[in-house]
N, C-alpha and C positions, 0 to 999 in steps of 0.2 A: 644723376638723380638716384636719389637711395631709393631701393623697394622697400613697398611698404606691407607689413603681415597684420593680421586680426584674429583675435582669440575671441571668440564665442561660445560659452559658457550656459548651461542648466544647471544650476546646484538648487534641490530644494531646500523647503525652508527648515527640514528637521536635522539640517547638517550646514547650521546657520553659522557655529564656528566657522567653517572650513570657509564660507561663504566672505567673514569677516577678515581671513587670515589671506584668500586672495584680494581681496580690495585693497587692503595693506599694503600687500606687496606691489601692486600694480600703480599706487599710489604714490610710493616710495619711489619706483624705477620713473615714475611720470610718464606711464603710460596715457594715451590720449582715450577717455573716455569716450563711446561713440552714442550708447543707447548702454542702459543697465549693466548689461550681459554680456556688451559688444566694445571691446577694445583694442588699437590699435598702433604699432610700434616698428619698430626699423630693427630691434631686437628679438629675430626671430627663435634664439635660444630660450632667451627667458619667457617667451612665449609657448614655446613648446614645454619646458619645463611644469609652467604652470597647469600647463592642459595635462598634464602628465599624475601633476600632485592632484587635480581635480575625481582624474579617472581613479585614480587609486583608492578612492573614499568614496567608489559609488556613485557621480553624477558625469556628465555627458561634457566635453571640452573639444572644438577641434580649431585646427588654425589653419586659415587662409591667405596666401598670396595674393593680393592687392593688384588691379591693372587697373590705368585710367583707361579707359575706350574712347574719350572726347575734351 
């Protein structure tokens, strides 16, 4: 069983580009959408990448390791 990561994400809305320019990409890789903000993937680089291009431009990204408990 592959692990599983989640990128959660605050970008406001006056850095809407940047906003548009991750949805894109997380779109493209066929990231699994979980809630808005909340995505989830087995590619934890490009995950972190993302959170990386996020912080850079000012809003708030971090990524989580995934456990089932049940």
């Amino acid at each position: 069983m592959k692990k599983k990561f989640m990128l959660i994400f605050d970008i406001p809305r006056k850095l809407n580009t940047l906003r548009n320019r991750v949805h894109r990409r997380l779109v493209k890789f066929n990231v699994e959408k979980v809630q808005d903000s909340v995505w989830a993937s087995n590619d934890v680089n490009l995950l972190l990448d993302t959170a990386k291009e996020i912080k850079k431009e000012g809003a708030s990204a971090q990524v989580f390791r995934t456990e089932k408990v049940i």
